[in-house]
C-alpha positions, 0 to 999 in steps of 0.5 A: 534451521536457526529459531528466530527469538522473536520478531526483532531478530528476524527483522536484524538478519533481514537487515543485515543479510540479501532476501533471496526475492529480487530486490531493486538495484540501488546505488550506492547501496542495496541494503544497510549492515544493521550493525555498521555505524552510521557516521556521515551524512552519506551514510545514513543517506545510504541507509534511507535509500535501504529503507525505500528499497524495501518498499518497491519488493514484491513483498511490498508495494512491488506486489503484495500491498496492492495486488493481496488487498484485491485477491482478498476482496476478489468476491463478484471483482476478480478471478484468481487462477495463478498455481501460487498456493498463498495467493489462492488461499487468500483469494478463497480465504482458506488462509494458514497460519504460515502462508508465505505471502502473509510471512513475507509482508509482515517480515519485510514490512518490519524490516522497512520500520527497522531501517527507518528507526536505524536512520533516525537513530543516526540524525546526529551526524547529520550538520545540515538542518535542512537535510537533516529534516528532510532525511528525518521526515522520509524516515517517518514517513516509511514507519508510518505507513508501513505500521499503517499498511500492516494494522489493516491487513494484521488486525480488525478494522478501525471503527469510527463509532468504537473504542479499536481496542482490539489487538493492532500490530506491534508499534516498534521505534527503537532500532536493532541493530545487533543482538543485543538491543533485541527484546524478548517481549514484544506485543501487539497494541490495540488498533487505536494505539497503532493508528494514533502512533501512524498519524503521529509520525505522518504529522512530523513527517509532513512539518519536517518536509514543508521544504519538499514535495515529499511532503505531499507524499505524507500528506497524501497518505494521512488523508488515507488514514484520517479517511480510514478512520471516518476523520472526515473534515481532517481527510477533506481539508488535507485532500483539498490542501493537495488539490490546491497547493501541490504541483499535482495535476489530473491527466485529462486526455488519456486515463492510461498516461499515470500508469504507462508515464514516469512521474506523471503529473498525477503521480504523488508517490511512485515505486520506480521501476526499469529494467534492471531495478523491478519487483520482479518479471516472473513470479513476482511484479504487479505485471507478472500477475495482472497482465496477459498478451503477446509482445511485439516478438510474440512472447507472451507478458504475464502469467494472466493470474489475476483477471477482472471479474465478468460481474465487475467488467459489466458493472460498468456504465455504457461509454466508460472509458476506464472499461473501454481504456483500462481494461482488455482481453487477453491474447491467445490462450489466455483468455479473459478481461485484464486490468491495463493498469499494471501492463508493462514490467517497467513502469512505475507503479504509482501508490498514490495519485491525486485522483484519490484525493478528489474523491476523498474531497468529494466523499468528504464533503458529501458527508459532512454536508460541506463544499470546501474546494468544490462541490461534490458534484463538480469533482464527480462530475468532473472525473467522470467527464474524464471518464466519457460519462455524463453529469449526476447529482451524487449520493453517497452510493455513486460516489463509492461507485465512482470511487471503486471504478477510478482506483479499481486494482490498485489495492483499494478495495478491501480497505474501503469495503471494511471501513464502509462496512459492506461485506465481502461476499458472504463474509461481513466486513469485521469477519475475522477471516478478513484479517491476516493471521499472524505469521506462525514464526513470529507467534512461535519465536515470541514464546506467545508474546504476540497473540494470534487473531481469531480463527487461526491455530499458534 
């Protein structure tokens, strides 16, 4: 088999070559010849929608990025009982160093950055401005939350009250596109510089799509990040700046509409999924995993791998409809709780939705003794109005609570216990068998340039 020199190459023959996992069926094109020269304004459209393409795989948002965060944090949340080997050494946190599902999503998540730095690289051939600012701020927008999603899964976790000088993720802004713009030295930066370099390409992507509604895609995700790393008035003012000015809106008459409706109202960003473009049916696809029952011919949908933990399900108030709606029991044999969240193979599957950033305005203003846009109480209360429950002066314990039971299976919870800092089970949240090795290839291709975390062997 060919030795990668290092990551830079692999992230090349990605580009340039079909994944053999399923991958969304775009038109015009599926993927981008890296070395092709981009000359038009049609052509590094093309290359953008290669970019996005990447995002909706099973390697990303299409499985991995939300259901790896959960399996992860499954302590007292989820069961795992899939024959997936990568995926139950995470759950048991008994991870190699060459775990397949920790290769893909680095891999794959690479290959997203390197055909976003291909598109900037081509901007000059766009004439039109305007385009050409929306083209450049979707751009960023894939590398910085790409760099993001890879720095909390690949290193320790953002301290508010530190220095994160420990080793981040490699930060990569020059295309490659043929052998010979690959460089045999890359390093890891600290977690500081990491999230310095994502919130910077956040912040040009949300100035450069100030014509769009894309822009509250990034808006939306820097919220994330500045929440990530306790900026809290900076994670309030931009969730309230969705709140009020996106034409977003909270669903109230039905808590399963975001996930079963295209586009929903609360849908800021989606990963379009159909019948013929989806992360997968089988061994792939957030369904694949989390769901369990007999269709309408009485064929069963999903493998049931991924069950709500019992001591999750009875953590529940009396009444709550996000146990009562978003949850059920398994048909059949496959028996157990299953989050209706992830149902259908077909529907999108919505990556970020505004009732985050009610909670990120509520958890924000409690914290910083504030009430821009509202209340604390008037946004938990209102959520949990929604949700069939009564009003309650909030703490900051029932509004992670709250937090924990609107976003539940959506990837959010080994995130928010890291940077809240509750351990995850018997492990704490800076455990360093809470970071993801770095994939064995890689340290191996790199000749040792990039240095394994703690705990793992290469």
């Amino acid at each position: 088999m060919k030795k990668y020199r290092n990551i830079l190459v692999v992230l090349l023959l990605i580009v340039s070559a079909t994944s053999c996992k399923k991958q969304l069926e775009i038109d015009p094109k599926q993927q981008i010849d890296a070395a092709a020269a981009l000359n038009n304004t049609a052509d590094v459209q093309n290359a953008l929608t290669g970019a996005y393409t990447f995002l909706a795989l099973g390697d990303l948002y299409g499985t991995n990025l939300v259901m790896l965060p959960d399996i992860y944090a499954s302590d007292g949340y989820l069961n795992w009982r899939g024959s997936f080997t990568s995926y139950r050494n995470i759950a048991s946190k008994a991870i190699i160093s060459n775990n397949v599902d920790v290769t893909r999503t680095w891999v794959t998540a690479y290959a997203a950055i390197n055909t976003a730095n291909i598109v900037l690289s081509a901007l000059g051939v766009v004439n039109d401005a305007n385009t050409r600012n929306v083209i450049e701020g979707k751009a960023l927008f894939i590398r910085g939350i790409m760099h993001f999603e890879l720095v909390r899964l690949y290193a320790l976790p953002y301290d508010a009250t530190g220095t994160n000088n420990n080793l981040g993720v490699p930060i990569m802004t020059k295309p490659v596109k043929t052998v010979d713009n690959v460089s045999n030295n890359v390093t890891r930066k600290t977690v500081a510089e990491v999230y310095t370099a994502v919130e910077n390409d956040l912040t040009t992507a949300i100035a450069k799509l100030a014509s769009v509604n894309d822009q509250y895609a990034a808006k939306a995700f820097l919220a994330r990040v500045y929440l990530q790393e306790g900026k809290y008035a900076l994670a309030r003012d931009l969730a309230n700046d969705i709140i009020t000015n996106s034409p977003y809106s909270l669903i109230t008459n039905s808590l399963e509409a975001p996930f079963r409706t295209k586009n929903s109202n609360e849908g800021i960003f989606e990963i379009k999924q159909n019948e013929q473009s989806n992360a997968g049916t089988s061994n792939d696809g957030l369904a694949t995993f989390y769901a369990s029952y007999l269709n309408s011919t009485g064929g069963n949908v999903g493998r049931a791998d991924a069950l709500v933990n019992t001591t999750f399900y009875n953590s529940f108030e009396a009444g709550d409809k996000r146990q009562t709606e978003l949850i059920y029991e398994g048909t059949g044999a496959r028996t157990g709780y299953f989050t209706k969240k992830w149902y259908s193979y077909y529907d999108n599957i919505p990556v970020c939705r505004i009732t985050e950033q009610y909670l990120i305005r509520a958890e924000c203003n409690f914290r910083l003794n504030t009430a821009i846009g509202a209340t604390p109480a008037s946004d938990i209360n209102m959520l949990r109005a929604r949700a069939g429950l009564g009003t309650v002066v909030p703490t900051l314990d029932i509004i992670l609570n709250e937090r924990e039971k609107e976003l539940d299976y959506e990837g959010f919870r080994l995130h928010d216990y890291k940077r809240t800092k509750r351990s995850i089970g018997a492990f704490p949240y800076n455990d360093p068998k809470l970071v993801f090795p770095i994939p064995d290839r890689e340290i191996k291709a790199s000749n040792n340039s990039l240095i394994q975390n703690p705990g793992y062997s290469g």
